[in-house]
C-alpha positions in Angstrom: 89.2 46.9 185.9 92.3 48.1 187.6 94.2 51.7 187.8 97.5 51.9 186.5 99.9 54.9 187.2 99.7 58.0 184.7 102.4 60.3 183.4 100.1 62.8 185.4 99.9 60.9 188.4 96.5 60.2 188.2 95.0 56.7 187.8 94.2 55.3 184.2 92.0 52.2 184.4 92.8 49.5 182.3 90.2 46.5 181.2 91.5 43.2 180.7 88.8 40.8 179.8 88.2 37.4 177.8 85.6 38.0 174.5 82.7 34.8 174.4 83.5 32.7 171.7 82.3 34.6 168.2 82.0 37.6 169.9 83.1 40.5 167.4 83.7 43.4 170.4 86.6 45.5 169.6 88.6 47.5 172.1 86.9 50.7 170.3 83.7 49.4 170.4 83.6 48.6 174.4 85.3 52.2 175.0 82.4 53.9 173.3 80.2 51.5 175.0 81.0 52.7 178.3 81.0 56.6 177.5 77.3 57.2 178.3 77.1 54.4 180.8 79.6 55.4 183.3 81.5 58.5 184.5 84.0 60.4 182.2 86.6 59.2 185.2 85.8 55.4 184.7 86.0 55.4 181.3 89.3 53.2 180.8 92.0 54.5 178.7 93.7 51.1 178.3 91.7 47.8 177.1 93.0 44.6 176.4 91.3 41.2 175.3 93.1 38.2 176.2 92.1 34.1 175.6 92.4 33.8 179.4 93.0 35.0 182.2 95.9 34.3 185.0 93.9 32.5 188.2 94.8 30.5 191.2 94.3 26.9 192.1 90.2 27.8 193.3 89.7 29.6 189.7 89.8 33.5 191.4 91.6 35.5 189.1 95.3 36.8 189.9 94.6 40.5 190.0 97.7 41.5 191.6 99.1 39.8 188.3 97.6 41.9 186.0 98.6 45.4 188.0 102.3 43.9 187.9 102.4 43.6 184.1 100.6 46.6 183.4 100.3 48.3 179.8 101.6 45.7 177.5 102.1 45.6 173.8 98.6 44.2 173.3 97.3 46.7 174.8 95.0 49.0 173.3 95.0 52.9 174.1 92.1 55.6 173.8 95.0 58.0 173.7 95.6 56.8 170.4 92.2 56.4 168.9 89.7 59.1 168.3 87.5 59.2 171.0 87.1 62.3 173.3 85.8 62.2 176.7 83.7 65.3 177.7 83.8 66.1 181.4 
């Protein structure tokens, strides 16, 4: 998970994470997930499956990459679903 810079300047965290191979998890399904396992600030707001993830020679993964490219259009947002976090 990472922060990315609101509108509100407040942090928005944003997954980016690989599915296992026949794994049916949507981006919906992984928000609602984490609603009554972790706090209404950790929730993310921005979730985005991809087939891999960016890493260096040793296999670490590029963070720092991720936080450059920020929302993209794969991304999914709870803004734009349904869900409602209750503080």
């Amino acid at each position: 998970m990472h922060a990315i810079l609101s509108e509100l300047t407040e942090d928005e965290v944003k997954v980016t994470a690989v599915r296992k191979p026949g794994s049916t998890l949507t981006e919906e399904s992984l928000c609602r997930w984490c609603l009554d396992r972790i706090p209404h600030f950790a929730v993310p707001r921005f979730i985005e499956f991809r087939e891999n993830l960016p890493r260096n020679p040793i296999g670490r993964v590029l963070k720092f990459e991720l936080r450059d490219e920020g929302v993209t259009a794969g991304t999914w947002d709870r803004a734009a679903s349904e869900i409602v976090i209750r503080r």
